[in-house]
C-alpha positions as CSV (number, residue, x, y, z in Angstrom):
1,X,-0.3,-6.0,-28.7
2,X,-0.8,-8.6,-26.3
3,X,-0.1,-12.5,-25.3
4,X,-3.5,-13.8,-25.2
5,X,-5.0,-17.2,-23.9
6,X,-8.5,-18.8,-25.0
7,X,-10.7,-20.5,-22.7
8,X,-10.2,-23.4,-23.3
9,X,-6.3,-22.9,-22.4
10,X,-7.0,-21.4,-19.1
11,X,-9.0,-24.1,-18.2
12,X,-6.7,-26.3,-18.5
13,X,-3.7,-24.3,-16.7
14,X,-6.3,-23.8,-13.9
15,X,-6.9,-27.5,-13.6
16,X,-3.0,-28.5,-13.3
17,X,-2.3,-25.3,-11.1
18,X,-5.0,-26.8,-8.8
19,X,-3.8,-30.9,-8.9
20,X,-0.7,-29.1,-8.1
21,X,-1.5,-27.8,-5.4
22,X,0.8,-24.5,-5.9
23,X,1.1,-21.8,-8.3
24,X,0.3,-18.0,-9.3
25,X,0.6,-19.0,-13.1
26,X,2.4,-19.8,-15.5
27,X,5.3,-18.7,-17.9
28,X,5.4,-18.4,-21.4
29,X,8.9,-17.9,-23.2
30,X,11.0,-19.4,-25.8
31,X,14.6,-21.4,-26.5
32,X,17.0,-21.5,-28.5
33,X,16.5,-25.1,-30.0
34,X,15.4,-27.7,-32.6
35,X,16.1,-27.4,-36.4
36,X,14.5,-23.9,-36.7
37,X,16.3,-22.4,-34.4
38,X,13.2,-21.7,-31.6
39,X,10.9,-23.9,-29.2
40,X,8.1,-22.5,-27.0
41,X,8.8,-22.9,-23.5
42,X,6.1,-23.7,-20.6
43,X,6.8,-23.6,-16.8
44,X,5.1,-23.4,-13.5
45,X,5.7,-19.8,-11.8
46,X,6.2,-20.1,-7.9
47,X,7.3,-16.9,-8.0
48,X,7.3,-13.8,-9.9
49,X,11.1,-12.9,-11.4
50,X,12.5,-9.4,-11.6
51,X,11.3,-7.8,-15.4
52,X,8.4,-10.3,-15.9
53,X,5.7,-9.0,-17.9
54,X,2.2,-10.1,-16.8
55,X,-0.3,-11.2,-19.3
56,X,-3.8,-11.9,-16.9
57,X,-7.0,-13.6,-18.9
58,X,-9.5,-15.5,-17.9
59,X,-8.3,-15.5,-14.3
60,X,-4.9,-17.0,-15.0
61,X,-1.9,-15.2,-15.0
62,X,0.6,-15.8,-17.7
63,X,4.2,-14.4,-17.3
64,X,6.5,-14.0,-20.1
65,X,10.3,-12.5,-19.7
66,X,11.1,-9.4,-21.6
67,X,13.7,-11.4,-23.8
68,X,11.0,-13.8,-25.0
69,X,8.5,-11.1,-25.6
70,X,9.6,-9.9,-28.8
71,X,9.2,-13.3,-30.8
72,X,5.6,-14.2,-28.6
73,X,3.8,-10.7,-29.3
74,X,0.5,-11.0,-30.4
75,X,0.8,-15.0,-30.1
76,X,-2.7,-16.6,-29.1
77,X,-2.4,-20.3,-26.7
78,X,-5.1,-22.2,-27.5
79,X,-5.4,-26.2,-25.7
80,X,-6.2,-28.2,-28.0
81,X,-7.4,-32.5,-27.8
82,X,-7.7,-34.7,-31.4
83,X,-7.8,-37.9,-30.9
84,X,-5.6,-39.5,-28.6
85,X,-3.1,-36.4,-28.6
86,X,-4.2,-32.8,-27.2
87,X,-1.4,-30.1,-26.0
88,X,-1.0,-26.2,-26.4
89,X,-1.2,-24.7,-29.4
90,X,0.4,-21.5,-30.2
91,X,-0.9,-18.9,-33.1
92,X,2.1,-16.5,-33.4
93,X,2.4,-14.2,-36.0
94,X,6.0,-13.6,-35.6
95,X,6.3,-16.9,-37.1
96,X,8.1,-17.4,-40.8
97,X,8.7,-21.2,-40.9
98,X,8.2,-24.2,-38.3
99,X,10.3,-27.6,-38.5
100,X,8.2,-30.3,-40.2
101,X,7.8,-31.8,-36.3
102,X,6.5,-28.8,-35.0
103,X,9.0,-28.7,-32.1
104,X,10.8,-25.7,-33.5
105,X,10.2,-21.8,-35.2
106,X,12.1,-18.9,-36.9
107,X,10.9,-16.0,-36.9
């Protein structure tokens, strides 16, 4: 399985990567957090780190550490706008329960 990114996602990324000026991607993981124990993570990636695994779709590049992989596999990042609010959305199928907030997972 795979980490995938729709569209729409990649859009976005490539938009911020480009107002930013700097960039080869950007990294996907998750932290220990919240009431349910996990919280996606999103960062900028400068630079490639030692053991990154490399996800590439629709001409973004999407790293995600080995540690992380096992509770993101097979997740889908979608970008999503309703209303006023719009942010990444995450499909994952690893995931049991979320915390009524939506900050937080177990798997």
């Amino acid at each position: 399985m795979a980490i995938t990114l729709t569209e729409r996602a990649a859009d976005h990324i490539q938009r911020y990567i480009q107002r930013r000026g700097k960039g080869l991607g950007l990294r996907l993981g998750v932290k220990m957090t919240g009431c349910s124990g996990l919280a996606y993570k999103l960062d900028y990636v400068d630079e490639a780190k030692d053991g990154d695994l490399l996800f590439e779709q629709h001409g973004i590049k999407l790293y995600v550490d080995a540690k992380s992989l096992p509770f993101l596999e097979g997740t889908e990042v979608d970008f999503t706008r309703e209303g006023l609010n719009e942010g990444f959305r995450f499909a994952n199928p690893n995931e049991k329960a979320s915390c009524g907030c939506g900050e937080s997972f177990t798997v």
